[in-house]
DSSP file (Angstrom, degrees, kcal/mol; ACC not computed):
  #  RESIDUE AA STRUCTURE BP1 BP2  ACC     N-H-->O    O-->H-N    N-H-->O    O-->H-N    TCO  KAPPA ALPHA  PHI   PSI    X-CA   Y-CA   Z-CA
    1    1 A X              0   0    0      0, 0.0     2,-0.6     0, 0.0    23,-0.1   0.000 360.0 360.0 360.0 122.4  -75.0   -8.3  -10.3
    2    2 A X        -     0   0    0     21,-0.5    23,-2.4     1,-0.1     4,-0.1  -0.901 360.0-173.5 -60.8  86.5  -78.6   -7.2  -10.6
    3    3 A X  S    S+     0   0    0     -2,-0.6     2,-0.5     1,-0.2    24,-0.2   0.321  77.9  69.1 -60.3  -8.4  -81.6   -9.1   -8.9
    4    4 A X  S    S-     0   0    0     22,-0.1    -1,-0.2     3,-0.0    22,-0.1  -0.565  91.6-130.1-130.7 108.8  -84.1   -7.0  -10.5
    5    5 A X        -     0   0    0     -2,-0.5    -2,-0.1    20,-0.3    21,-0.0   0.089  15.2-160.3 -59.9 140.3  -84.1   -7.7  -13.9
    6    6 A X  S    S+     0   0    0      1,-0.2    -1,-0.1    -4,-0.1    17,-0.0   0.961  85.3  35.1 -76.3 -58.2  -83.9   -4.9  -16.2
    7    7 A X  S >  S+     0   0    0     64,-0.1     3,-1.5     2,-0.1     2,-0.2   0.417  81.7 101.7 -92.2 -21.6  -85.3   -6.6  -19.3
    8    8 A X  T 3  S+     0   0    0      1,-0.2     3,-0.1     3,-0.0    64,-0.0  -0.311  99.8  11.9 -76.1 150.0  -88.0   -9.1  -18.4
    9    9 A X  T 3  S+     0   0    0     -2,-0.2     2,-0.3     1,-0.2    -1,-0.2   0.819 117.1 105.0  68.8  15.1  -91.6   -7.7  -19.1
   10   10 A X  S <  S-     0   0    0     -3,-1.5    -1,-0.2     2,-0.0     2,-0.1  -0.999  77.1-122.0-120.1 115.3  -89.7   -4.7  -21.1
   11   11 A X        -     0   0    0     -2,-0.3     2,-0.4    -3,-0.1    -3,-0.0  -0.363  44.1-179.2 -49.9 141.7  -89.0   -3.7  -24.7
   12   12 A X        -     0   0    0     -2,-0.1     2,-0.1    -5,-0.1     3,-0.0  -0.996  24.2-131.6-154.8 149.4  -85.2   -3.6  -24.9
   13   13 A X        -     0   0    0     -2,-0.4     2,-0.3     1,-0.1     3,-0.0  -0.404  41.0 -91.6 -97.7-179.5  -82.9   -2.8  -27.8
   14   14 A X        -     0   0    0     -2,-0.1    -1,-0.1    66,-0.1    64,-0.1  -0.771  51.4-101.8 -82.2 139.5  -79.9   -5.2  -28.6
   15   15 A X        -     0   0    0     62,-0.6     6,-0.1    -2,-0.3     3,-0.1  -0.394  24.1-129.7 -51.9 136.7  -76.4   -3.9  -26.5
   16   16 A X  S    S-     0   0    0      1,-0.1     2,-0.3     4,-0.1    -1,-0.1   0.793  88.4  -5.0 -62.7 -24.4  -74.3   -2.1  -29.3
   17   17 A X  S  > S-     0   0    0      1,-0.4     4,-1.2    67,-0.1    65,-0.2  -0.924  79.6 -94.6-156.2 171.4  -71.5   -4.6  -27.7
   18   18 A X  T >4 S+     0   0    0     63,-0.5     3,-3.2    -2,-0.3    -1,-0.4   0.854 117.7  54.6 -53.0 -66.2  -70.8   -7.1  -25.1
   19   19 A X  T 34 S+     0   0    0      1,-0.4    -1,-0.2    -3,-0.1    59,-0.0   0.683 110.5  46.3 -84.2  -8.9  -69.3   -4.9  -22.6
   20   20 A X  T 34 S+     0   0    0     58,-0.1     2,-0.4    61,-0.1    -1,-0.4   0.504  91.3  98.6 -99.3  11.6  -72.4   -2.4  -22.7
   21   21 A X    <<  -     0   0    0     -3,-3.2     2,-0.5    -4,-1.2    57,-0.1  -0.641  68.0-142.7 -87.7 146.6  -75.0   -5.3  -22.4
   22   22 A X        -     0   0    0     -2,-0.4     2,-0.4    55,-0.0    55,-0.1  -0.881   3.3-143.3-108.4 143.0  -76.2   -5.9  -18.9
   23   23 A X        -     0   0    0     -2,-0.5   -21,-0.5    55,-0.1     2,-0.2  -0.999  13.0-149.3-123.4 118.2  -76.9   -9.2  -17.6
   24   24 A X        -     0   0    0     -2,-0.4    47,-0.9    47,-0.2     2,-0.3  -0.651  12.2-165.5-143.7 134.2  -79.8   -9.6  -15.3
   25   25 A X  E     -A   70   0A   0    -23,-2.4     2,-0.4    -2,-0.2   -20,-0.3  -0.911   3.8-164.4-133.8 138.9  -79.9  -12.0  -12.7
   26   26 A X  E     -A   69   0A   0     43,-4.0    43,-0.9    -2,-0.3     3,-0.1  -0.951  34.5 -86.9-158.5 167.5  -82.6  -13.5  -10.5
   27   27 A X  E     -A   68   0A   0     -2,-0.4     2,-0.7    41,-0.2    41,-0.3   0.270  49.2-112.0 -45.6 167.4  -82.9  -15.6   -7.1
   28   28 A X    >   -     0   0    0     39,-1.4     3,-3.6    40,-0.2    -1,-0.2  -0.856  18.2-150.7 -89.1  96.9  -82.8  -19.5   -7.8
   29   29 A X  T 3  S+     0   0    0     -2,-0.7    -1,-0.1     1,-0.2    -2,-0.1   0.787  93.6  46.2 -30.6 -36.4  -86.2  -20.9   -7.0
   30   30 A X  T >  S+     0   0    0      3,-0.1     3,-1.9    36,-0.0    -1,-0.2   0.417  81.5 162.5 -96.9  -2.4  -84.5  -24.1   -6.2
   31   31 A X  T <   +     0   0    0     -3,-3.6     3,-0.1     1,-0.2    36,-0.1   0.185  63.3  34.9 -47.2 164.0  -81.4  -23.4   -4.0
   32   32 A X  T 3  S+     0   0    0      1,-0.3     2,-0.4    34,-0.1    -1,-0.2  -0.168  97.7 105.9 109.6 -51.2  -80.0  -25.4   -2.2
   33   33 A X    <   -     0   0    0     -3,-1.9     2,-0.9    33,-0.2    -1,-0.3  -0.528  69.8-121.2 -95.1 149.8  -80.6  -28.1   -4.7
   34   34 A X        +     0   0    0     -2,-0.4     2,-0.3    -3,-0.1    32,-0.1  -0.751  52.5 133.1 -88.6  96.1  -78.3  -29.4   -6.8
   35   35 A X        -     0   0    0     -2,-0.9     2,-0.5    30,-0.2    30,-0.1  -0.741  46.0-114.4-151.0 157.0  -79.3  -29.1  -10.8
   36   36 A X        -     0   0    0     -2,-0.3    28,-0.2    28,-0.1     2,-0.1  -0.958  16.3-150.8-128.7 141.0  -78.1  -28.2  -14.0
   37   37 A X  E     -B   63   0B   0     26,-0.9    26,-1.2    -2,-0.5     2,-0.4  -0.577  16.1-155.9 -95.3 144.7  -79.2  -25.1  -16.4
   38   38 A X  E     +B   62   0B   0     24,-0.2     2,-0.3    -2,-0.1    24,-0.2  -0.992  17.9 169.9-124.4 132.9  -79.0  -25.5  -20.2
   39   39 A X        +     0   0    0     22,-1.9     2,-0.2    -2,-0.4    23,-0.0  -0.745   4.9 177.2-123.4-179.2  -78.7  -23.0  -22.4
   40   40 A X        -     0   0    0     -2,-0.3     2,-0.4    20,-0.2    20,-0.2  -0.422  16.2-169.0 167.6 124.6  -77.8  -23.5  -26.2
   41   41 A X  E >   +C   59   0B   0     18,-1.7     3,-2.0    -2,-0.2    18,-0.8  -0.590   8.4 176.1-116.7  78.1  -77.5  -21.0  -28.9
   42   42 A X  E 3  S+     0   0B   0     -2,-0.4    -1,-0.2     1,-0.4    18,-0.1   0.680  83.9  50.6 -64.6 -42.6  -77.3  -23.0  -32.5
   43   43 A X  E 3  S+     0   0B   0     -3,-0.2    -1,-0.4    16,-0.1     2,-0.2  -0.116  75.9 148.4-107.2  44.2  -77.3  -19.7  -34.2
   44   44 A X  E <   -C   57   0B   0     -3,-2.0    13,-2.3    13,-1.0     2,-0.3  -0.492  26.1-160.8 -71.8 128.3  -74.5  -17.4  -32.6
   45   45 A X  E     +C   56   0B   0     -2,-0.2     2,-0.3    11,-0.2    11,-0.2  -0.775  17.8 161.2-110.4 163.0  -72.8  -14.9  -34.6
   46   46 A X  E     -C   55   0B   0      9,-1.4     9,-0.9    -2,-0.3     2,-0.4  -0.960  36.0-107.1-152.6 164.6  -69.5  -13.1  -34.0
   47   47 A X  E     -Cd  54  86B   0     38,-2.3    40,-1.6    35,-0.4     2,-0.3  -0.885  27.2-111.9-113.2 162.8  -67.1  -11.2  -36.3
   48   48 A X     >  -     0   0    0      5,-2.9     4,-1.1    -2,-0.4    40,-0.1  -0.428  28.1-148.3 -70.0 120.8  -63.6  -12.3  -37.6
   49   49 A X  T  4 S+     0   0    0     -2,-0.3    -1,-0.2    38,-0.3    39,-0.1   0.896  93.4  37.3 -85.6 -24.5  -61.5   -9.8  -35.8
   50   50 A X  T  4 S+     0   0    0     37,-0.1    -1,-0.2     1,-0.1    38,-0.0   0.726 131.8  25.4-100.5  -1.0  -58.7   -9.7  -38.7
   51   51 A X  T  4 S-     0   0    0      2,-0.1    -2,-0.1     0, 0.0    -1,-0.1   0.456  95.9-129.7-122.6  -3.6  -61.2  -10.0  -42.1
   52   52 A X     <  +     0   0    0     -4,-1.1    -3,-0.1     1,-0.2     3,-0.1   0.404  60.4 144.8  74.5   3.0  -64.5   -8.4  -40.3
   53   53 A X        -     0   0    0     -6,-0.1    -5,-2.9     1,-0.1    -1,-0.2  -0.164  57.6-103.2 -59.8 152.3  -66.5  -11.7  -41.7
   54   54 A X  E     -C   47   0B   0     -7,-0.2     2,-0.3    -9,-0.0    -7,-0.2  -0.298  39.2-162.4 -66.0 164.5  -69.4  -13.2  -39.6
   55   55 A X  E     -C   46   0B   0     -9,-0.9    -9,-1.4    -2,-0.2     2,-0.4  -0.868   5.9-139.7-163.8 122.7  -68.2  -16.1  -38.1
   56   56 A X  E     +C   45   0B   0     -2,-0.3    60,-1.6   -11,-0.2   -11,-0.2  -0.926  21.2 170.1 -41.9  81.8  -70.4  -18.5  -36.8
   57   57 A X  E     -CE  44 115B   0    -13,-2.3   -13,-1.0    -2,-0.4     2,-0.4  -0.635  29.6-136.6-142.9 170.4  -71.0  -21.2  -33.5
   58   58 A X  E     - E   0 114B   0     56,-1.3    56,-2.2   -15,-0.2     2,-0.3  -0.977  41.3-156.2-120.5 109.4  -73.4  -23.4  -31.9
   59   59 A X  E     -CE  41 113B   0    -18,-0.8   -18,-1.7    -2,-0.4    54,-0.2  -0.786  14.7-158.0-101.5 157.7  -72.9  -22.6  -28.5
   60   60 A X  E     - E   0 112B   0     52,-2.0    52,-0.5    -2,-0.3     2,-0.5  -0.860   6.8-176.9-118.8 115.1  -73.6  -24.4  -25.3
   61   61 A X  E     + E   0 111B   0     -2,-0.2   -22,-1.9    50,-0.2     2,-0.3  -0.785   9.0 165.4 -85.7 106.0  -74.1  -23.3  -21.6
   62   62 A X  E     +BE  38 110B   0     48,-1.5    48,-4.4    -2,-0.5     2,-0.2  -0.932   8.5 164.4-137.7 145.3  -74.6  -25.5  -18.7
   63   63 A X  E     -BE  37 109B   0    -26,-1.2   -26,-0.9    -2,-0.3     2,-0.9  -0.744  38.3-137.8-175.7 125.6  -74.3  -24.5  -14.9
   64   64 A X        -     0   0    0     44,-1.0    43,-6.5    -2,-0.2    44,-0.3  -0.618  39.3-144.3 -97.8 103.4  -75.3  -25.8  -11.6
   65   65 A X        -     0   0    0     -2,-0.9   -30,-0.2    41,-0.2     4,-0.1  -0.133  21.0-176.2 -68.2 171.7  -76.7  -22.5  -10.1
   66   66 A X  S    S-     0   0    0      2,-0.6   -33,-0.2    38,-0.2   -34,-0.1   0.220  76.8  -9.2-129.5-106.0  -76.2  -21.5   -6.1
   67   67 A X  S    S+     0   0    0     38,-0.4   -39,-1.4    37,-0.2     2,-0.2   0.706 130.4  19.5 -77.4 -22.2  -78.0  -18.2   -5.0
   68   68 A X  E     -A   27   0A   0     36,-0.4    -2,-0.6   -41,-0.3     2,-0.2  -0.676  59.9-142.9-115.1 171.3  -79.0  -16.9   -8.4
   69   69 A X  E     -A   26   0A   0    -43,-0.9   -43,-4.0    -2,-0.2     2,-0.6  -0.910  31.7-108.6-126.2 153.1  -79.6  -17.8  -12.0
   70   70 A X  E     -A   25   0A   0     -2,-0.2     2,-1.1   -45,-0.2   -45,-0.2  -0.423  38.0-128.9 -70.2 107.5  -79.0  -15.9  -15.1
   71   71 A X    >   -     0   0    0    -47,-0.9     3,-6.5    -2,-0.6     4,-0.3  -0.456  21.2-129.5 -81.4 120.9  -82.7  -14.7  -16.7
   72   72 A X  G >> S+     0   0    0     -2,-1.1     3,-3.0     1,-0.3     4,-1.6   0.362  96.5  53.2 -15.6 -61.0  -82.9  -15.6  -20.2
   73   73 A X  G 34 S+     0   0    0      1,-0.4     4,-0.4     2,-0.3    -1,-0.3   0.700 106.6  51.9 -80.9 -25.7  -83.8  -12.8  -22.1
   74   74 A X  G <4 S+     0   0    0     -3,-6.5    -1,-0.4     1,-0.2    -2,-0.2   0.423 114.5  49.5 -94.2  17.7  -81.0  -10.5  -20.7
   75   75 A X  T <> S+     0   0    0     -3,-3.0     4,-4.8    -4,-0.3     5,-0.3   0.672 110.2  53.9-100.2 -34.1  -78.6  -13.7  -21.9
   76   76 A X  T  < S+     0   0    0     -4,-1.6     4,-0.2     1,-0.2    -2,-0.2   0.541 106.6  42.7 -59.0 -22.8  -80.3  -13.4  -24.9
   77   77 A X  T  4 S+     0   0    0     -4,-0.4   -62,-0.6    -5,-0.2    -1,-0.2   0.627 116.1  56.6-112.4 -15.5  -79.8   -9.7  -25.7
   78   78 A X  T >> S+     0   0    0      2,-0.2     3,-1.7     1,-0.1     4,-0.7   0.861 103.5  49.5 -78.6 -35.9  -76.0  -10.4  -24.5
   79   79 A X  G >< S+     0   0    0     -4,-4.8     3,-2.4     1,-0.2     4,-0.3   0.979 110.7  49.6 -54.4 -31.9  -75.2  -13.2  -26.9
   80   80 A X  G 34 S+     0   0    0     -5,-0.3     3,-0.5     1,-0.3    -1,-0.2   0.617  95.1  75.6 -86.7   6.4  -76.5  -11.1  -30.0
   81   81 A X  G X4 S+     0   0    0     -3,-1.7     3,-1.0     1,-0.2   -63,-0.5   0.779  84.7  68.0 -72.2  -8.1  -74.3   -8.1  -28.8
   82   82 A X  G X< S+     0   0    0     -3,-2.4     3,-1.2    -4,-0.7   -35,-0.4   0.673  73.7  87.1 -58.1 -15.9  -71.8  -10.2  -30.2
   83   83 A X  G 3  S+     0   0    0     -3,-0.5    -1,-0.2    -4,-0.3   -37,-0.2   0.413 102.6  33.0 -82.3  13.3  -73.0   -9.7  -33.9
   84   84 A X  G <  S+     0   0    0     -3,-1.0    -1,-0.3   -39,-0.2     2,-0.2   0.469  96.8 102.6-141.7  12.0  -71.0   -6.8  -34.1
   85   85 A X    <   -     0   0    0     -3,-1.2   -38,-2.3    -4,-0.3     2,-0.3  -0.396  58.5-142.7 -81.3 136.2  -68.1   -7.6  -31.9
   86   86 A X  B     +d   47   0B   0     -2,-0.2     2,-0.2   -40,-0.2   -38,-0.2  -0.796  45.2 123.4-108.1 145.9  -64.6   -8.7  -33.4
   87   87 A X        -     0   0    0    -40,-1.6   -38,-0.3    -2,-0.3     2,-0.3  -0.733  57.1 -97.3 168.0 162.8  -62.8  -11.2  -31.5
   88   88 A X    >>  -     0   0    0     -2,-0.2     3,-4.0   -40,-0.1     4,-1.6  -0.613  42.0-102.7 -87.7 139.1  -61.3  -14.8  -32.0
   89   89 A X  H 3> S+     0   0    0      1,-0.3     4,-2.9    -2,-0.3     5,-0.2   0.722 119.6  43.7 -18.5 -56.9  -63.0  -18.0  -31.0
   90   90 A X  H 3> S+     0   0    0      2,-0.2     4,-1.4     3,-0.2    -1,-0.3   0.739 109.5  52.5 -51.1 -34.5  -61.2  -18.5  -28.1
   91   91 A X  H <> S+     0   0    0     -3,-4.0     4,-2.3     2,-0.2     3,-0.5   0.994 117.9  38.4 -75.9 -67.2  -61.3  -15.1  -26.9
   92   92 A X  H  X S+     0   0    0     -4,-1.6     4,-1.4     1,-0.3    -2,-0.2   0.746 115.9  48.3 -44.6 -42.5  -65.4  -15.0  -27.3
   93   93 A X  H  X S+     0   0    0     -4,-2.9     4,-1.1    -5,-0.2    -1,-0.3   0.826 118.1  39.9 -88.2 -24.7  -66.3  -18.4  -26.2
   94   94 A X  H >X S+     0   0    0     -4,-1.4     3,-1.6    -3,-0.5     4,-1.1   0.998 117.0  56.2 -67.7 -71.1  -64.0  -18.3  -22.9
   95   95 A X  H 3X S+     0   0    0     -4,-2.3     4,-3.5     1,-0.3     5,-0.2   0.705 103.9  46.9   8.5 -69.8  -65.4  -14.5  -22.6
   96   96 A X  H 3X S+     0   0    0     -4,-1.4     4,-2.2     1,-0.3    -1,-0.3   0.923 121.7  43.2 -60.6 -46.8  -69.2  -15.5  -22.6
   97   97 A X  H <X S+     0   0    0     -3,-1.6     4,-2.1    -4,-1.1    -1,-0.3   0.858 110.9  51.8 -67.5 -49.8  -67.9  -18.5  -19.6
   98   98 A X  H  X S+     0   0    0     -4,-1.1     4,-2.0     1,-0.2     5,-0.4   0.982 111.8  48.3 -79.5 -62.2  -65.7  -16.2  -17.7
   99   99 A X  H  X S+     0   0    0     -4,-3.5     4,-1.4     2,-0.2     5,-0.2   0.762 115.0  44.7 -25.4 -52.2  -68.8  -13.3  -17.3
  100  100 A X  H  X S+     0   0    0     -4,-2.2     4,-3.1     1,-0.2     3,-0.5   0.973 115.1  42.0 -49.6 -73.6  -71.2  -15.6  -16.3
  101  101 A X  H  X S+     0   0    0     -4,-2.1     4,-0.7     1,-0.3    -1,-0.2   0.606 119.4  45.7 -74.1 -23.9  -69.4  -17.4  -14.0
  102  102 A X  H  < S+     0   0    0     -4,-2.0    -1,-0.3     2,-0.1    -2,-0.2   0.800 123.7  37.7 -65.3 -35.0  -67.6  -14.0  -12.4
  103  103 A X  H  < S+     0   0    0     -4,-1.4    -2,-0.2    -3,-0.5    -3,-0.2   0.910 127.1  31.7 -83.8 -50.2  -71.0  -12.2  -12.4
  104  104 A X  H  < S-     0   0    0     -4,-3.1   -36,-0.4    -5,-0.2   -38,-0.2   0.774  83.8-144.7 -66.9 -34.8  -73.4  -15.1  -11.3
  105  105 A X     <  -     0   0    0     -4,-0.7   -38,-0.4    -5,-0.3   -37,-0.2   0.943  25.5-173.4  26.5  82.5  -71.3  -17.3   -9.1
  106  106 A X        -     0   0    0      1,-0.1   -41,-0.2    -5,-0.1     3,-0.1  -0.013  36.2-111.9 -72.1 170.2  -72.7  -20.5  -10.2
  107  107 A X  S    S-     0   0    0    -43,-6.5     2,-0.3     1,-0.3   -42,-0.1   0.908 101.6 -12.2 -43.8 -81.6  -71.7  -23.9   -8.3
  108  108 A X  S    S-     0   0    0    -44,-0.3   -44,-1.0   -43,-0.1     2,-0.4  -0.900  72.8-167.4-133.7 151.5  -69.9  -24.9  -11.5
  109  109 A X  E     +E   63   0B   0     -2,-0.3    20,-0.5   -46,-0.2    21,-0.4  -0.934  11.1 165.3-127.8 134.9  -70.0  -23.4  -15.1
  110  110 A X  E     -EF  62 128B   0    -48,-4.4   -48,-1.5    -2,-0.4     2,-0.3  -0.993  11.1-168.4-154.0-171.0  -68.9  -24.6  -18.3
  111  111 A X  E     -EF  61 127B   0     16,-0.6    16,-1.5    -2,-0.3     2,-0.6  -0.971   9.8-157.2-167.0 144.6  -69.6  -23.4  -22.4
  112  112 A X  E     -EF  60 126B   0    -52,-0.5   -52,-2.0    -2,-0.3     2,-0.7  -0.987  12.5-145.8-125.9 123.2  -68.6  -25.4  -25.2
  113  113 A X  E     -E   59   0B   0     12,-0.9     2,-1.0    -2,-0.6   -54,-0.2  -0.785   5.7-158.4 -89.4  92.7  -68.2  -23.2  -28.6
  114  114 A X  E     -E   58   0B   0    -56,-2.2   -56,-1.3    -2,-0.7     2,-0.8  -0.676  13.6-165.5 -55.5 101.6  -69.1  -24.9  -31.8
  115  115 A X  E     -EG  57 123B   0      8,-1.3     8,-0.5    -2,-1.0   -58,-0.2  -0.703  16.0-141.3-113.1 121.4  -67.5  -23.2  -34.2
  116  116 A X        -     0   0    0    -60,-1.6   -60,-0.1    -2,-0.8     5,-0.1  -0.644  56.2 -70.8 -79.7 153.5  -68.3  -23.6  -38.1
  117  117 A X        -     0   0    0     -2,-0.1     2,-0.5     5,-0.1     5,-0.3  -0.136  39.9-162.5 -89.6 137.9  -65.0  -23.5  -40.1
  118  118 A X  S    S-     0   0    0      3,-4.0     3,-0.4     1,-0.2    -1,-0.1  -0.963  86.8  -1.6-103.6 111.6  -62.8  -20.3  -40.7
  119  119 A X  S    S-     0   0    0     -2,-0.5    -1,-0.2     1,-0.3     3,-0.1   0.907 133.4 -58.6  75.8  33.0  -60.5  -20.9  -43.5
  120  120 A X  S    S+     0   0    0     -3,-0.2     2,-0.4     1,-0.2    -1,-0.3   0.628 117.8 104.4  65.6  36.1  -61.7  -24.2  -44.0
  121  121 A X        -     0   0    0     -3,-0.4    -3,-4.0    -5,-0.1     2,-0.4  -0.991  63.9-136.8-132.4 121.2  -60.7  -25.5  -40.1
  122  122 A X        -     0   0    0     -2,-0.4     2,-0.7    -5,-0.3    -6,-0.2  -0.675  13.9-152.2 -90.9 171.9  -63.5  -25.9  -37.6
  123  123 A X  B     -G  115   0B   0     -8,-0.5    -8,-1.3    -2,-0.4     2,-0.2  -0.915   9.5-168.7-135.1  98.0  -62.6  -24.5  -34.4
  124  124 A X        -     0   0    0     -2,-0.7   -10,-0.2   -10,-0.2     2,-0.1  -0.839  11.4-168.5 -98.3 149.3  -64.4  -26.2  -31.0
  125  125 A X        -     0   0    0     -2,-0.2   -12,-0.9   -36,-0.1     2,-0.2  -0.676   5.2-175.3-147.6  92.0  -63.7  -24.1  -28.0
  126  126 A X  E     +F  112   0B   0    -14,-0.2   -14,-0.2    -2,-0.1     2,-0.2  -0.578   8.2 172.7-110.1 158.5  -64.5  -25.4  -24.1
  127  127 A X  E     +F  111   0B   0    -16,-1.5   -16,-0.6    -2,-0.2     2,-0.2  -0.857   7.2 179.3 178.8  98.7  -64.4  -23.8  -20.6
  128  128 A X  E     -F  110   0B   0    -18,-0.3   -18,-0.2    -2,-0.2     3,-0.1  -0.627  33.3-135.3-111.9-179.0  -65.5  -25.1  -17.2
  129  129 A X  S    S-     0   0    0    -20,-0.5     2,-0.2     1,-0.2    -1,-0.2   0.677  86.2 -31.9-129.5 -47.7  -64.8  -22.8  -14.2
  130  130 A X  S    S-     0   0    0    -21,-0.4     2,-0.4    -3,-0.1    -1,-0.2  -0.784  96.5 -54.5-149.2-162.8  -63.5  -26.3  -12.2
  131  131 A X  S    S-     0   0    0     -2,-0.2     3,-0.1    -3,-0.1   -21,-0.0  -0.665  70.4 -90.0 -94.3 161.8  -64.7  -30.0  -12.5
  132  132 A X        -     0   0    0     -2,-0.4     4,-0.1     1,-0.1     3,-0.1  -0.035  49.6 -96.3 -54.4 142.5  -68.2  -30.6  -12.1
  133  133 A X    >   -     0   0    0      1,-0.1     3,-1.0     2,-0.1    -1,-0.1  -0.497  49.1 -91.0 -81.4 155.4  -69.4  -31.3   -8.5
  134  134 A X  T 3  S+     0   0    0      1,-0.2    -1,-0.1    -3,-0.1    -3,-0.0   0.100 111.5  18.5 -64.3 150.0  -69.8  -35.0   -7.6
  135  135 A X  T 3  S+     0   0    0      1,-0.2     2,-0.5    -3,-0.1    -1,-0.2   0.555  78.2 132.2  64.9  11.5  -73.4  -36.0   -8.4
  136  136 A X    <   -     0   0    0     -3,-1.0     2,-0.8    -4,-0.1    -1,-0.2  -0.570  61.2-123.9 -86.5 123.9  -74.6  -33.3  -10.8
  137  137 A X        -     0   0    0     -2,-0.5     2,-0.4     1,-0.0    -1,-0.0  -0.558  35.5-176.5 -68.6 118.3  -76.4  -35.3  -14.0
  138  138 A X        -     0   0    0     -2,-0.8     3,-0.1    -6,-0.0     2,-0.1  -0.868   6.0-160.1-139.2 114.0  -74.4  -33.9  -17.1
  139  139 A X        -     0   0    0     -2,-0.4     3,-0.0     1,-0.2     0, 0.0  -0.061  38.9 -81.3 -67.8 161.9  -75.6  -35.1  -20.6
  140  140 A X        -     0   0    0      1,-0.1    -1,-0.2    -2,-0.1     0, 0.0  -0.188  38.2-117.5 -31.8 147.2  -73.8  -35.0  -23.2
  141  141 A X        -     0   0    0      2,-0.2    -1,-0.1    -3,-0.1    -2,-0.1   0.873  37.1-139.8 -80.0 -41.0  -73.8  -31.4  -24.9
  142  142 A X        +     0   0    0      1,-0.4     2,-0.1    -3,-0.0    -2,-0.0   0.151  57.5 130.9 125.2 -14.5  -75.4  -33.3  -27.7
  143  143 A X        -     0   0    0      1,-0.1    -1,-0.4   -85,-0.0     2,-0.2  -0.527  49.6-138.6 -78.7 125.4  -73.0  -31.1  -30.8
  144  144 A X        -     0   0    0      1,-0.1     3,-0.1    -2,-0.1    -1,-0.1  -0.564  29.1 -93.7 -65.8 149.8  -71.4  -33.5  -33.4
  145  145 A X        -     0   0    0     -2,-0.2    -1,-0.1     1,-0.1   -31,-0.0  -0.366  60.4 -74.3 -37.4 146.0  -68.3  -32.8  -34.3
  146  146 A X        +     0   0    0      1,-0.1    -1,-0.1   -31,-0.1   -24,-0.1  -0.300  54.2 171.4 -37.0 117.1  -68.0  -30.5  -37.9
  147  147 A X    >   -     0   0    0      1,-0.2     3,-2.1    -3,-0.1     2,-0.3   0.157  26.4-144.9-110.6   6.0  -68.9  -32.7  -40.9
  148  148 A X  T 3   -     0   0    0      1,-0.2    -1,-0.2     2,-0.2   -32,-0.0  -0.297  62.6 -30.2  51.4-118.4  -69.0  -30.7  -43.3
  149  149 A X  T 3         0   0    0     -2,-0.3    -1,-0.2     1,-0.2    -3,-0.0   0.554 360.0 360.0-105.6  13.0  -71.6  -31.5  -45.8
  150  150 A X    <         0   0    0     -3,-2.1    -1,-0.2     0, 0.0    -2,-0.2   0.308 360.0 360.0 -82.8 360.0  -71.4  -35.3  -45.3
């Protein structure tokens, strides 16, 4: 983990893939305190790892930070290494949850993957690191279920 961020105040290109994107971390103004981070990425792309198609999610990121938090921009240049990355719903949206939360060591972590439908099935895909600790406010993620055009 990196406390001095590579990317903020820097041109930076998109990571050809997840595992070459760097994730850039810095202290938590607040520590100590008990909070929760939202992230949410409405347009995430991924590819279909057996037909090479785009594939599609609304993701969401929530995490009650400790000594650090994750700075945006280098989360930002990690999601969109995905856009050329093969992998199954599961694989990606657990992926994204399990980095964070290995790399960061939040309190508590969790990522909900919206998935727009493959083969006419949508696909939701969620991951918390444990249950949430007692007294942390956690909204709703706010994503309807797939409705198609209804």
């Amino acid at each position: 983990m990196t406390m001095t961020p590579k990317h903020l105040g820097q041109s930076s290109a998109l990571p050809a893939s997840p595992e070459e994107a760097v994730l850039d971390y810095v202290p938590n103004p607040r520590a100590g305190q008990l909070y929760l981070v939202r992230f949410a990425a409405p347009e995430f792309t991924s590819l279909c790892p057996v037909t090479g198609q785009p594939d599609f999610a609304h993701l969401v990121i929530d995490y009650a930070p400790m000594e650090s938090i994750v700075e945006s921009k280098s989360l930002k240049l990690f999601l969109g290494s995905f856009r050329n990355h093969c992998g199954f719903h599961e694989d990606v949206t657990v992926g994204i949850g399990q980095r964070l939360f290995e790399e960061m060591k939040p309190r508590w972590l969790r990522i909900g993957g919206y998935w727009y439908p493959r083969g006419g099935i949508p696909i939701d895909v969620f991951w918390q690191s444990a249950p949430p600790p007692e007294g942390l406010w956690l909204p709703d993620q706010g994503v309807q279920a797939y409705r198609g055009r209804g």
